[in-house]
N, C-alpha and C positions, 0 to 999 in steps of 0.2 A: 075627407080622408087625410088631408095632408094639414089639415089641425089636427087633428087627432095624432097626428105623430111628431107636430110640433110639442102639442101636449104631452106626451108620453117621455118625450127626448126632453124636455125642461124641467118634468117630474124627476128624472132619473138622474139627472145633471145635482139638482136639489137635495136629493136621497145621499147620492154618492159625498157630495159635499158636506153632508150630514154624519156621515158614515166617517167621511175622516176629521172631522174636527171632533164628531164624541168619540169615534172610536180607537184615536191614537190615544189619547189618556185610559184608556180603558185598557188598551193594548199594555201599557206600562206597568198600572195595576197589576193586571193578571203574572206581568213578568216578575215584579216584585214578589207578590205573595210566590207566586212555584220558583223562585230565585235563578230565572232566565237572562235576567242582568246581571247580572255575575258570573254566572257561566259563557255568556256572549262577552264580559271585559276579558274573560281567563284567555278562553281562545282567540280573541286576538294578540292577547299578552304572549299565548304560545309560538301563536302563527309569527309572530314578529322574532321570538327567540329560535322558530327553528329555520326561518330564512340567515339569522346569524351564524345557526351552527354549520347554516349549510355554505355559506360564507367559509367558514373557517374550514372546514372539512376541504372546501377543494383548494385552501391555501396547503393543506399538509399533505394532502395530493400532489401537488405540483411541489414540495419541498419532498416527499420522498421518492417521487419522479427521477428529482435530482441527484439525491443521496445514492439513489441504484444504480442511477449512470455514473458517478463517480467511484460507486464502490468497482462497478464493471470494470474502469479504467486504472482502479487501482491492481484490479485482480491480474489486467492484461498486463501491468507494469511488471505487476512481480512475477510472472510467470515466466515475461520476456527476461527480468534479470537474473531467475531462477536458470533459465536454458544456458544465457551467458557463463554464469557462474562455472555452470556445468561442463560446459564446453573450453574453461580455462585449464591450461595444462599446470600439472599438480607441478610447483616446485620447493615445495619444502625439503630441505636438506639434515642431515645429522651432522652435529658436530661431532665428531668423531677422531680427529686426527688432530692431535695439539704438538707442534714443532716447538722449540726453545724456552725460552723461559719468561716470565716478562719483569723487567727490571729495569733500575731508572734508563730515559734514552731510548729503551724499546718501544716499539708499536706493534701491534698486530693488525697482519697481511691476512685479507680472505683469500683461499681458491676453492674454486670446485674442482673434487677429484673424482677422477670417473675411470673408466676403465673401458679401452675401446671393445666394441662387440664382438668382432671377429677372433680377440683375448681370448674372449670364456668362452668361444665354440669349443677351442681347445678342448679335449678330452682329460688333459691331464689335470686341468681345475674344476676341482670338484667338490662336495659337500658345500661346509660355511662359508669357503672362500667363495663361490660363486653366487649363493643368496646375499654375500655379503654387497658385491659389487653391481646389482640390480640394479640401484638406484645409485647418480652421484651423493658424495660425502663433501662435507666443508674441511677445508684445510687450514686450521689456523697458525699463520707461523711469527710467532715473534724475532723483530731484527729491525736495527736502524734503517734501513731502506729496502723498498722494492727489490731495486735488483738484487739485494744479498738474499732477501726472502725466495724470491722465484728462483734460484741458485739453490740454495738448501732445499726446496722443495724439490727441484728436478733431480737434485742428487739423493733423495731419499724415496722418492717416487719416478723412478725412470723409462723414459717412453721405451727403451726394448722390453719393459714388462709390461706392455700394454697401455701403461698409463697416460691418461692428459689432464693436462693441467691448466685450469683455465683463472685469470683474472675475476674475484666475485666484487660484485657492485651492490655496496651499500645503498639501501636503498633511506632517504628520509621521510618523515611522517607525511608527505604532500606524494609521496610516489614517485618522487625525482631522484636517478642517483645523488647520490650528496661524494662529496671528494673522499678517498680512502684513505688513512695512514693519520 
């Protein structure tokens, strides 16, 4: 019995070895004729190109990752600058009020003019005068100095009529006052 299955297992050893030395070219054959080798280079050709896209894909992945957390950051920036902006008290002024004249030697003096609040409670100011004085106005006054301008100012705008007069600061292109006159 245990020839017999030595025989059988060295038959089979023999067959099988038979089996792959004719039947790998035979194997090829047949791929050639139905064009199974070619289709076998394509799909690797593929498999190789969609490991690249897949490559690529998670590089634009993580690049638009990024791009959304920056857009995020920009969105909080401006929202934060938005609120500030908002939150700044309006001071734009009207020129409105032009003192002297301006000729050689003169300079022009800013003030803000304004008009104390408890003025226009007054009953007796009323209509345009009082929309007028809602907001301060700029006072421009041309005169060799300061102090002759703040003079001619106070005398043409005087605090028993409510008035105040304040010193306006030039401001320069950095946000700094810059010196007046």
């Amino acid at each position: 019995m245990f020839a017999l299955s030595v025989v059988l297992f060295v038959t089979g050893l023999i067959g099988l070895i038979c089996l792959l030395v004719i039947g790998n070219p035979m194997v090829r054959a047949s791929e050639k004729q139905f064009g199974l080798a070619d289709g076998r280079d394509t799909v690797k050709k593929l498999r190789g190109e969609r490991g690249a896209l897949h490559t690529q894909l998670a590089e634009l992945d993580s690049r638009k990752q990024e791009l959304a957390k920056s857009l995020e950051a920009m969105q909080a920036e401006l929202k934060e600058l938005t609120d500030k902006i908002g939150r700044l008290p309006k001071q734009t002024h009207d020129l409105t009020f032009e003192l002297g004249v301006p000729e050689g030697g003169m300079q022009p003096f800013d003030f803000v003019l304004s008009r104390h609040a408890g003025y226009l409670d007054v009953e007796k100011v009323t209509g345009p005068e009082r929309q007028l004085w809602k907001r301060p106005r700029v006072l421009r006054v041309w005169s060799r100095s300061q102090a002759n301008a703040v003079t001619t100012a106070e005398k043409r705008y005087p605090e028993q009529n409510g008035f105040i007069i304040r010193v306006a600061e030039r401001v320069d292109a950095g946000g700094h006052p810059a010196a007046q006159g």
